[in-house]
C-alpha positions in Angstrom: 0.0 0.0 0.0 1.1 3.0 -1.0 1.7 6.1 1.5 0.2 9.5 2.0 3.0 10.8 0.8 3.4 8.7 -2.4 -0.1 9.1 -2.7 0.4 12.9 -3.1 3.6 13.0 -5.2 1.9 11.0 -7.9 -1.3 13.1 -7.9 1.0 16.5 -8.5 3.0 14.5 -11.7 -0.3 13.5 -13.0 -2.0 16.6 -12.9 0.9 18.8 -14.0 1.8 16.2 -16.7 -2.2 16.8 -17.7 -1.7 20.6 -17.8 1.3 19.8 -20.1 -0.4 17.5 -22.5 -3.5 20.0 -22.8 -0.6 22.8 -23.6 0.5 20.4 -26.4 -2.8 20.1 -27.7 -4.0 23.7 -27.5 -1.6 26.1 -27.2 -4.2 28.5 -26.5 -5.1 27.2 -23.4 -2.2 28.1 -21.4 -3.7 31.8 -22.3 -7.8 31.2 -22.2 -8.7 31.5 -18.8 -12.4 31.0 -16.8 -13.7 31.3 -13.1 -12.7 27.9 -11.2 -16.2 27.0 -9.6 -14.3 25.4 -6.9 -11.7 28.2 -5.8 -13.5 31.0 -7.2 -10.0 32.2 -9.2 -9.8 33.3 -12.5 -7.1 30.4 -13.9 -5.8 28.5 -16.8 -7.8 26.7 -18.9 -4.8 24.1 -19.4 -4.8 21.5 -16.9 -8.5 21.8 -15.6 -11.5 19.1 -15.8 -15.2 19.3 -15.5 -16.7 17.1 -13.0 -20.3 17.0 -12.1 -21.0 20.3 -14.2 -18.0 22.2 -12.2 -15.1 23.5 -13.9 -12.1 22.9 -11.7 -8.9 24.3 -12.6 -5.6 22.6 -12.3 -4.8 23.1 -8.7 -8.3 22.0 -7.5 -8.2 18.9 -9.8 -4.9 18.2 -7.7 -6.9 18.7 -4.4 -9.7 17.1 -6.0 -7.9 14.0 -7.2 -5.7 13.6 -4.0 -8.7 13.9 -1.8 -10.3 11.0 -4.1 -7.1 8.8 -4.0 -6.5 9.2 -0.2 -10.3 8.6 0.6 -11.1 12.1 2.2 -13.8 13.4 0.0 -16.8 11.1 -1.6 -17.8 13.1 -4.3 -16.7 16.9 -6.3 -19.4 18.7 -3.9 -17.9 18.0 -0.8 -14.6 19.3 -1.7 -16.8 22.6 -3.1 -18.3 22.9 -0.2 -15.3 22.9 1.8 -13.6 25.8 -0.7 -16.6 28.2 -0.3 -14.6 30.8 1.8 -11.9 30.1 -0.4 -14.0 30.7 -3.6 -15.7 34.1 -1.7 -12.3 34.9 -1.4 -11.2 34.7 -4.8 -14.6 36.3 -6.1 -14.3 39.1 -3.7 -10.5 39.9 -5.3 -11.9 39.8 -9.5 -14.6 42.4 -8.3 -11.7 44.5 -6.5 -9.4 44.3 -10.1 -12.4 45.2 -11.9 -13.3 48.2 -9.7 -8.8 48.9 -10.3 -9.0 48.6 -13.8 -12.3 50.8 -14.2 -11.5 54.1 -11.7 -7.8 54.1 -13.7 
């Protein structure tokens, strides 16, 4: 059995090696970017997946994936739920650039 640590490592070479191979494919990716539903960033589109209906972006697939392989969440809404402050966050920060970009 493999351990937490293992676990991890391979879930961050999988995931990055997936943001790589969608690079490869569409170059454009690496530039397109959307709101992640789970952290509420604006982020790549390279690397991310849609589960359930929510667009994840790379570094929630890794914390989405991880918590799959090491048995911690069940299913893609748990681990939204636990990123709402997170994703509050994150929404809270675009409005704040907006308002930046618009008053200069």
């Amino acid at each position: 059995m493999k351990s937490k640590e293992e676990i991890i490592e391979e879930m961050q070479q999988v995931v990055a090696q997936m943001k790589l191979d969608d690079i490869a494919d569409n170059p454009d990716s690496e530039i397109e970017t959307f709101g992640c539903d789970c952290c509420g960033q604006e982020k790549m589109l390279a690397g991310s997946i849609e589960y359930n209906g929510y667009r994840l972006c790379n570094d929630c697939v890794l914390l989405a994936e991880t918590g799959f392989a090491l048995n911690r969440i069940n299913n893609i809404e748990e681990l939204i739920n636990a990123m709402e402050d997170k994703r509050l966050e994150g929404l809270c920060n675009i409005i704040k650039e907006e308002e930046n970009r618009t008053n200069n």
